[in-house]
C-alpha positions as CSV (number, residue, x, y, z in Angstrom):
1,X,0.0,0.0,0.0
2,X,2.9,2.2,0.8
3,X,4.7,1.4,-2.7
4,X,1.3,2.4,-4.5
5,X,0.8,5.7,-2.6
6,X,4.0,6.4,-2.7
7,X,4.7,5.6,-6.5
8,X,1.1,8.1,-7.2
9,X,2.7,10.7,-5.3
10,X,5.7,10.9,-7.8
11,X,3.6,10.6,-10.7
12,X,1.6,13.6,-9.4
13,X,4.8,15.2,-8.5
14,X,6.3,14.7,-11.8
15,X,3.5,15.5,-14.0
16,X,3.1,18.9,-11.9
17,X,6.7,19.4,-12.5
18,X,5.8,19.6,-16.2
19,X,3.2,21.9,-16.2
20,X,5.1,24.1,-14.1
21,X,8.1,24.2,-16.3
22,X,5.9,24.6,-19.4
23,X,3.7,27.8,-17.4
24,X,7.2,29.1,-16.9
25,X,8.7,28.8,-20.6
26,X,5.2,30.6,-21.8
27,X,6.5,33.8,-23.1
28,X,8.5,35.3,-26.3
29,X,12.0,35.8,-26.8
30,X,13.4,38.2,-29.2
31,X,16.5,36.2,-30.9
32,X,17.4,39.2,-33.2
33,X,21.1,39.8,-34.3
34,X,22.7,42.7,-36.5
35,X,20.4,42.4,-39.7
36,X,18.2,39.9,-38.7
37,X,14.7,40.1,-37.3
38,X,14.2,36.8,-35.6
39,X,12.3,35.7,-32.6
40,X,10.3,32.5,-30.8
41,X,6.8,32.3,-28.8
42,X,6.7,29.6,-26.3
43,X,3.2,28.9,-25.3
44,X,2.1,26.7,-22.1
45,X,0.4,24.2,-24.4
46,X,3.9,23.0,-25.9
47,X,3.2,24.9,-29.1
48,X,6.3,27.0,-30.8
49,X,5.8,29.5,-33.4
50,X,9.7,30.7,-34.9
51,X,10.3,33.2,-37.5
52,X,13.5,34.7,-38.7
53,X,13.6,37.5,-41.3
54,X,16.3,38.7,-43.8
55,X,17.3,39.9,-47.5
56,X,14.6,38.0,-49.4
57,X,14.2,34.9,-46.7
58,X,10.9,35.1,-44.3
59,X,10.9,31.8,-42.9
60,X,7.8,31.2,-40.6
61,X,7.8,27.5,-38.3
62,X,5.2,26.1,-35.8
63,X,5.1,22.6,-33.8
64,X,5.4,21.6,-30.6
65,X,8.7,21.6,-28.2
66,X,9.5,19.8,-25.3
67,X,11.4,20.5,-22.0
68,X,13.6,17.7,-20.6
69,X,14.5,17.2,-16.6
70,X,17.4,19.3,-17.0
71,X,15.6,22.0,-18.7
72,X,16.5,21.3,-22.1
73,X,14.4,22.8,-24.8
74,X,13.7,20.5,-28.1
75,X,11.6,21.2,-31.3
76,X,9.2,19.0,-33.2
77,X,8.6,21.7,-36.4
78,X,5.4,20.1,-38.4
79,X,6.0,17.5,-40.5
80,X,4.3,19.6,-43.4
81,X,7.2,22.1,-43.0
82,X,9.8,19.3,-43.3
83,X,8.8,18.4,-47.1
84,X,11.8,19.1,-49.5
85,X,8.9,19.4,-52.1
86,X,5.3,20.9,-52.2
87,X,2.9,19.0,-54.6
88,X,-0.6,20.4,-55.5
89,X,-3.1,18.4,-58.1
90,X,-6.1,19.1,-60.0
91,X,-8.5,16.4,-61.7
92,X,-8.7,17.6,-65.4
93,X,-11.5,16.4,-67.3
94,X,-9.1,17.1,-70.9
95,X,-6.4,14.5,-69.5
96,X,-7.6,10.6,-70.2
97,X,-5.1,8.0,-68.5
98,X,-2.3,11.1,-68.8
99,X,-0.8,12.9,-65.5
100,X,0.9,16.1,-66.8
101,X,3.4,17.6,-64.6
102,X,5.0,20.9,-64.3
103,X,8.0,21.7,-61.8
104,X,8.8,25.9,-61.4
105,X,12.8,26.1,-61.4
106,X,14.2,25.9,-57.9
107,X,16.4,28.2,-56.1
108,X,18.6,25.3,-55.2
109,X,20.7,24.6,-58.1
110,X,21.2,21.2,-56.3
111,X,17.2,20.0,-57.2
112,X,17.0,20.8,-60.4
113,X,18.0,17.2,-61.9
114,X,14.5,16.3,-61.0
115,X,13.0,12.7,-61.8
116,X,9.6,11.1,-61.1
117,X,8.8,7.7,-60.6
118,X,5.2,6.2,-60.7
119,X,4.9,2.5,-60.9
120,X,8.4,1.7,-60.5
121,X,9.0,3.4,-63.9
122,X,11.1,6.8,-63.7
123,X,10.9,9.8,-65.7
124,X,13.6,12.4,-65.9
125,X,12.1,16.0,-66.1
126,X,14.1,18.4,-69.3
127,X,16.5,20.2,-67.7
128,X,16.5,23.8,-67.2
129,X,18.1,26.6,-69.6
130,X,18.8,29.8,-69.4
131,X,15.0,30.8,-70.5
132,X,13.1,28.2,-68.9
133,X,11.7,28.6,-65.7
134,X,8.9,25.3,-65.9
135,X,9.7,22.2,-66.8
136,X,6.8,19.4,-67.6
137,X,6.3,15.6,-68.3
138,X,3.5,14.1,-69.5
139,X,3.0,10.2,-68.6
140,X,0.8,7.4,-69.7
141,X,-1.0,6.0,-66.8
142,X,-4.0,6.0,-64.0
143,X,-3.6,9.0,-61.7
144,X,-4.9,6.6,-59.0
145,X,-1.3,5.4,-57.7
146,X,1.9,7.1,-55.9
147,X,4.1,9.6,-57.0
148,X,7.7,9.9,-56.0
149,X,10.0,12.3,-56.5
150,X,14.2,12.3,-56.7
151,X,17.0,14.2,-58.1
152,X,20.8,13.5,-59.0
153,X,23.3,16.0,-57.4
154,X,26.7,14.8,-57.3
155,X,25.8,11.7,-59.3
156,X,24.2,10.8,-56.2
157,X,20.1,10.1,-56.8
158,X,17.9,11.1,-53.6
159,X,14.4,9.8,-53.3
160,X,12.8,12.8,-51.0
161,X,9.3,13.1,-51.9
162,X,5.9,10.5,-52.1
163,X,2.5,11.6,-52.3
164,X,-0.9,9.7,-53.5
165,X,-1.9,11.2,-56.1
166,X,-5.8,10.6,-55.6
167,X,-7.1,10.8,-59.2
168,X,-5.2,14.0,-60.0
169,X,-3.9,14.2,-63.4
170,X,-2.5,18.0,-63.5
171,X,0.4,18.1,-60.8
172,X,2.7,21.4,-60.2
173,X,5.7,20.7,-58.0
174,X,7.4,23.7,-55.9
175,X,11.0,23.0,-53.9
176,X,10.7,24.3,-50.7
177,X,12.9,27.2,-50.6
178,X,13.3,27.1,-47.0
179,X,13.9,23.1,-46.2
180,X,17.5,23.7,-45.6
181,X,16.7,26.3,-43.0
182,X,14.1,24.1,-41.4
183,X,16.4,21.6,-41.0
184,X,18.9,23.7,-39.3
185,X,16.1,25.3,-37.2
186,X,15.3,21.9,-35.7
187,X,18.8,21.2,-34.3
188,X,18.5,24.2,-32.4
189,X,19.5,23.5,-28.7
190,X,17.9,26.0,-25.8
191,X,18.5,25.7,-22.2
192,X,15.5,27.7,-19.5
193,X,16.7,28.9,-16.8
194,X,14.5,31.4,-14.4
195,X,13.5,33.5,-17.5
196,X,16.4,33.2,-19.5
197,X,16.7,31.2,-22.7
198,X,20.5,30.3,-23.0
199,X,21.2,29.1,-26.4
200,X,25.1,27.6,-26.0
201,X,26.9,25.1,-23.8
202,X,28.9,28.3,-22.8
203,X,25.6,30.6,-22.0
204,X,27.3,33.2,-24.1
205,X,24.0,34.2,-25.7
206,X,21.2,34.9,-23.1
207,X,17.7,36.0,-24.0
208,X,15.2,37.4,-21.6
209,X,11.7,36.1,-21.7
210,X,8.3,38.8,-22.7
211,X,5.2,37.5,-20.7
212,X,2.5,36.7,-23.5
213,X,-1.0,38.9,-22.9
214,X,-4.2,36.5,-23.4
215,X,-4.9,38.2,-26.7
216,X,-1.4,37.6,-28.0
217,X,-1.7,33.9,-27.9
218,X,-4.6,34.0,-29.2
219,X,-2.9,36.3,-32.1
220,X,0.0,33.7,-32.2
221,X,-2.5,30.3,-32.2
222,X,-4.4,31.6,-34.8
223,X,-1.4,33.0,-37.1
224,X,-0.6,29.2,-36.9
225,X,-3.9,27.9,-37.9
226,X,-3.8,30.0,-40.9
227,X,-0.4,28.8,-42.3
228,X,-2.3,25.0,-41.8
229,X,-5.0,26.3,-43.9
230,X,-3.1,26.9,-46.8
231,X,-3.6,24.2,-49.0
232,X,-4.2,25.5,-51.9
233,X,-2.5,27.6,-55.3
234,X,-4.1,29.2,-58.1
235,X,-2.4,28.3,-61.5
236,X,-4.2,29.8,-65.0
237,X,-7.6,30.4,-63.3
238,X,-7.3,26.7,-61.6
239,X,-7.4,25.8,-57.9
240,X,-4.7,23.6,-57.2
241,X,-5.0,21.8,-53.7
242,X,-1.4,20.1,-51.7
243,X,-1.4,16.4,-52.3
C-alpha cells in the first residue's frame, strides 16, 4: 500500500513538475542579431511559433517543443514544414489516362535534376536553360497510384518526396525554398533557466523572456492555424489543392 501511494505521489509530483516548467517557458524571446529580425513564442500548451527574417528569406515555423528534466528545450517543427517538395493536383477532365506535370525552377541549383517515378517506372524532367523557368512531363498511366519524387546531385540520386496522387492528373511541384533552414532550425538547442533562454553550452547568448497577454496567444494560435490552412495555389484560373 505504501509502494502504491508512494509511487502516485511521484507521478503527481512529476506531472506537476511539467506543467510548471511549461507555465514558466510561456512567453517570447526576441532572438534578433545585427540584420536579422528573428524571434520565438513559447506557449504553455507546448506549441512553438519561430520566424526569422532577412534579405529575401521570411521563414515562418510552428510545432510543438518539449522541455527535458534538465531543462533542455527540443523542437518537433510540423512534418508539413519538413517536405523538400510541395505538390498540389487538379483532376482535369481534358487529360484521359495522362498525368501532366509541371515543376517551377528551384532556387537550389542542387534540385533541379529532377526525376519522377510512378509504378516503378522513372521519368527524368528536361533540364532547365537559361530561358526556362517550368519544366513538364506528361505520362501514360491512371492517376490513382503514388508519385515519387528524386533528383541526381553529385551523381548521387535522392528519393525525397511521395504523395498519393488521388485521381489528380495535373500536378505542379514547388521546392521548398526554406527546407534547408528548417532543418537547421530543428537542431536548435535552448537551455531555461529562471527566464532566461540560453542558447550555448557556454551561456554566451542569453535571451530574456516577454510574458504573452491573453490576446497575443490567441494572435500567435491563430497565425498558426492560418499557415495550416493553406492548402491551396491558383495556376491559369485553376485551384490547385497540396497532395
Amino acid at each position: 500500500m505504501k509502494r502504491t501511494l508512494m509511487f502516485v505521489c511521484l507521478l503527481f509530483y512529476s506531472f506537476s513538475f511539467s506543467q510548471n516548467a511549461y507555465e514558466k517557458a510561456e512567453g517570447y524571446y526576441n532572438l534578433s542579431e545585427f540584420e536579422v529580425a528573428s524571434g520565438l513564442y513559447l506557449l504553455k500548451d507546448k506549441t512553438f511559433f519561430f520566424f526569422s527574417t532577412f534579405g529575401n528569406v521570411d521563414l515562418k515555423l510552428y510545432g510543438t517543443y518539449s522541455i527535458s528534466d534538465n531543462n533542455k528545450l527540443s523542437f518537433k517543427i510540423a512534418d508539413e514544414l519538413k517536405k523538400e517538395f510541395y505538390v498540389y493536383g487538379y483532376t482535369s477532365e481534358k487529360l484521359s489516362e495522362t498525368i501532366h506535370l509541371e515543376y517551377e525552377k528551384p532556387y537550389e541549383q542542387k534540385t533541379e535534376q529532377l526525376y519522377a517515378i510512378i509504378k516503378d517506372q522513372r521519368y527524368d524532367f528536361p533540364e532547365f536553360d537559361t530561358d526556362k523557368t517550368l519544366v513538364s512531363l506528361d505520362i501514360s498511366s491512371s492517376s490513382n497510384t503514388l508519385l515519387s519524387l528524386g533528383y541526381k546531385y553529385l551523381d548521387k540520386d535522392y528519393i525525397s518526396t511521395t504523395v498519393n496522387l488521388n485521381g489528380a492528373n495535373s500536378v505542379v511541384i514547388y521546392h521548398n525554398y526554406y527546407y534547408d533552414m528548417t532543418m537547421e532550425v530543428s537542431k536548435m538547442a535552448f537551455v531555461l533557466e529562471n527566464g532566461l533562454l540560453k542558447q550555448d553550452a557556454n551561456n554566451l547568448k542569453t535571451y530574456q523572456k516577454k510574458f504573452l497577454k491573453e490576446n497575443v496567444i490567441t494572435q500567435v494560435t491563430e497565425f498558426i492555424t492560418t499557415l495550416k490552412n493553406r492548402t491551396t495555389v491558383m495556376r491559369n484560373g485553376i485551384i490547385y489543392t497540396k497532395l
